[in-house]
C-alpha positions as CSV (number, residue, x, y, z in Angstrom):
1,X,42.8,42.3,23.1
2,X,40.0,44.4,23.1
3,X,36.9,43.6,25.2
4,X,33.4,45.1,25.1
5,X,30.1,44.3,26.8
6,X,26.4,44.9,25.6
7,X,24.2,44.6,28.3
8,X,21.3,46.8,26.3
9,X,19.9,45.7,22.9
10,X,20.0,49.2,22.5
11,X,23.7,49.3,22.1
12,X,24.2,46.1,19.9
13,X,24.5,48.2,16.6
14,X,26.9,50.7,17.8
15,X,29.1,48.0,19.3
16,X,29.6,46.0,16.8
17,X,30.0,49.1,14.2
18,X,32.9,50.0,16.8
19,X,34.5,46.6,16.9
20,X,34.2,45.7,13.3
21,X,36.7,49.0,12.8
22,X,39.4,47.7,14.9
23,X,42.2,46.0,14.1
24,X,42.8,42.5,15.5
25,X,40.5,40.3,17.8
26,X,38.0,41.8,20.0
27,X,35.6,39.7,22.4
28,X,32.4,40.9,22.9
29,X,30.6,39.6,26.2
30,X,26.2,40.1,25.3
31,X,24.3,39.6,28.2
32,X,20.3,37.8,26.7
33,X,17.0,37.5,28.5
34,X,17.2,33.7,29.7
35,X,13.4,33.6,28.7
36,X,13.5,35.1,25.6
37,X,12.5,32.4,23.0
38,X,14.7,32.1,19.8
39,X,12.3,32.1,16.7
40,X,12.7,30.3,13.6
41,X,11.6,31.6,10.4
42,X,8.3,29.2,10.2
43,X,7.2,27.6,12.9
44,X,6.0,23.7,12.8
45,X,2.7,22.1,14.4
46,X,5.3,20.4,16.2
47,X,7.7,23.0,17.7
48,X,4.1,24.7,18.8
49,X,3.0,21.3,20.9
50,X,6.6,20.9,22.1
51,X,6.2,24.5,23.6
52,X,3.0,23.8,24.5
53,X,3.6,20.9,26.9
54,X,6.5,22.4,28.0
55,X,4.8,25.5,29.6
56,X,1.9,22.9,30.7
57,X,4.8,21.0,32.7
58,X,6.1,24.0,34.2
59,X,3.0,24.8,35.5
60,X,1.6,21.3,36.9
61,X,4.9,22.0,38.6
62,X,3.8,24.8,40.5
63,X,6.5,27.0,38.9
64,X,3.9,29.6,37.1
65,X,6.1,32.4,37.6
66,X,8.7,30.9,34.8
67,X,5.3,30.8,32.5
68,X,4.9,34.4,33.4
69,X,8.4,35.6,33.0
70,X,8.7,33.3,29.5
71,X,5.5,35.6,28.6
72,X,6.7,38.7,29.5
73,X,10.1,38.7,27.8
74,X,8.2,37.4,24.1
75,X,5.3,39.5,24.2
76,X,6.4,41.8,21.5
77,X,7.3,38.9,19.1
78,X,3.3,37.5,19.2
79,X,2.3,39.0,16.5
80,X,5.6,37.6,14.4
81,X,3.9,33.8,15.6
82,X,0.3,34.7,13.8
């Protein structure tokens, strides 16, 4: 079996063009930003106060630096919230 790893979202396309040509199974190993957020189409009042008191918690917690890092890897998909 054939085994590949993406490690760079710049190399998801050309992967999976790559795998999808061969014959028989091939595993493919992606490597994600633990604090990237997955985004629904629409978001809810609810998913937003859920978030909300999540980071809040995380904070009162003295653990600021997951806020930070949880900011850092979504900061590109604001503008997709709004």
């Amino acid at each position: 079996m054939e085994a590949f790893s993406i490690n760079n979202p710049m190399e998801v396309e050309g992967t999976l063009k790559k795998t999808f040509m061969m014959d028989g199974p091939v595993l493919i190993s992606v490597s994600t930003d633990p604090n990237a957020l997955a985004m629904p189409p629409k978001i809810e009042f609810e998913q937003l106060k859920g978030f909300a008191l999540s980071m809040s918690k995380l904070i009162m917690k003295g653990q600021i630096s997951q806020v930070i890092d949880t900011i850092k890897s979504n900061a590109n998909h604001i503008r997709e919230i709004f």
